[in-house]
C-alpha positions as CSV (number, residue, x, y, z in Angstrom):
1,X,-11.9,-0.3,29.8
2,X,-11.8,1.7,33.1
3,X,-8.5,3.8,34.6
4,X,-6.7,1.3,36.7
5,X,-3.4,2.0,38.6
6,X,-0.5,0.0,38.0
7,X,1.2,0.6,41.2
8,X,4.6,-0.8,40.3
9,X,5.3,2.6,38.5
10,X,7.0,5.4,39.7
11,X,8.2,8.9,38.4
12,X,10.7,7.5,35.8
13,X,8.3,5.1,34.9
14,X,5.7,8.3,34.0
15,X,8.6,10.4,32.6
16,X,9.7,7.5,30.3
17,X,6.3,6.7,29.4
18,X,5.4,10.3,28.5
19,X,9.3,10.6,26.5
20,X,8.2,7.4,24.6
21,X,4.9,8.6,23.5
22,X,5.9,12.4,22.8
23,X,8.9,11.0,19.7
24,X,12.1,11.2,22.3
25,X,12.9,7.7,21.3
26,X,11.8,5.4,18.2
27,X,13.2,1.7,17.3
28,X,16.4,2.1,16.5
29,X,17.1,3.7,19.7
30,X,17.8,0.2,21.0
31,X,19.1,0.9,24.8
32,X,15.9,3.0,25.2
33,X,13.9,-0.2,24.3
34,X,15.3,-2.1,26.8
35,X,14.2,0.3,29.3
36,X,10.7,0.6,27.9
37,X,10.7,-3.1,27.5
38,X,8.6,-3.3,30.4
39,X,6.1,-0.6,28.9
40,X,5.5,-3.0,26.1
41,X,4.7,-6.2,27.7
42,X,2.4,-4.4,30.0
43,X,1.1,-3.1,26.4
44,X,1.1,0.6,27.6
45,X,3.7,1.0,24.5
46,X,3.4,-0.4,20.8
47,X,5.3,0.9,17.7
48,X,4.2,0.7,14.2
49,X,5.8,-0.1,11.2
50,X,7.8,3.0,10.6
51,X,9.1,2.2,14.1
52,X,7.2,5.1,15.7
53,X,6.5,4.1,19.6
54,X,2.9,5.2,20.5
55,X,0.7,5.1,23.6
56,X,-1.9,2.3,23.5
57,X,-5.3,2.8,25.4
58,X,-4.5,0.7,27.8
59,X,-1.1,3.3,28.5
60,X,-3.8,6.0,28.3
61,X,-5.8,4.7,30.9
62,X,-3.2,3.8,33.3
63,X,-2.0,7.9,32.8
64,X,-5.6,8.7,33.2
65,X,-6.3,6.6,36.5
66,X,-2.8,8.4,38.6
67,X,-4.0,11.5,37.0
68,X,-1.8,12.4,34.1
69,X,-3.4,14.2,30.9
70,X,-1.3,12.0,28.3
71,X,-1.3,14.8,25.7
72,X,-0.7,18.0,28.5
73,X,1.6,16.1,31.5
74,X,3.1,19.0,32.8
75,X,0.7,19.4,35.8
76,X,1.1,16.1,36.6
77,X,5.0,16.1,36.8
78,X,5.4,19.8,38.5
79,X,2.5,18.3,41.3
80,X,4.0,14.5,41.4
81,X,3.7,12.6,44.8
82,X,7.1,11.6,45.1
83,X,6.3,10.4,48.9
84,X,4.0,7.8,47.4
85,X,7.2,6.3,45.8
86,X,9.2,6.2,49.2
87,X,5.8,4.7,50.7
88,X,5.5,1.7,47.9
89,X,9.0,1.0,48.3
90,X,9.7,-2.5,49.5
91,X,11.9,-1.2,52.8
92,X,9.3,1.4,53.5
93,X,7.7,0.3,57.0
């Protein structure tokens, strides 16, 4: 599988991404879920049977391709492009 930017994802998406996979949330955190909803059915999140929510390759690879170490993200949030979100934004012209 190669890195491939999903570029409907912004800083919260990262952050919630990286929260999900690090143990911040877990099944029965249900309000969480609805926000990672999206996560899932892009299949960048899956949980297991304990209810554990863990990063699938394909969530790897997405972190990989916008430069985020998945297991050391700190670079990548303190160094963020936060004018790439402005530019992808719909009203941005």
């Amino acid at each position: 599988m190669q890195y491939k930017e999903d570029e409907d994802l912004r800083y919260e998406d990262y952050m919630r991404i990286i929260k999900a996979k690090s143990g911040h949330w877990d099944k029965t955190h249900k309000d969480a879920l609805k926000l990672l909803q999206p996560y899932f059915d892009k299949g960048y999140l899956e949980t297991n049977r304990n209810g554990d929510i863990w990063l699938t390759e394909k969530g790897v690879f997405t972190l990989k391709a916008v430069g985020c170490d998945p297991l050391d993200p700190r670079e990548f949030f303190d160094d963020y492009p936060h004018m790439l979100d402005d530019m992808r934004a719909p009203d941005a012209g």
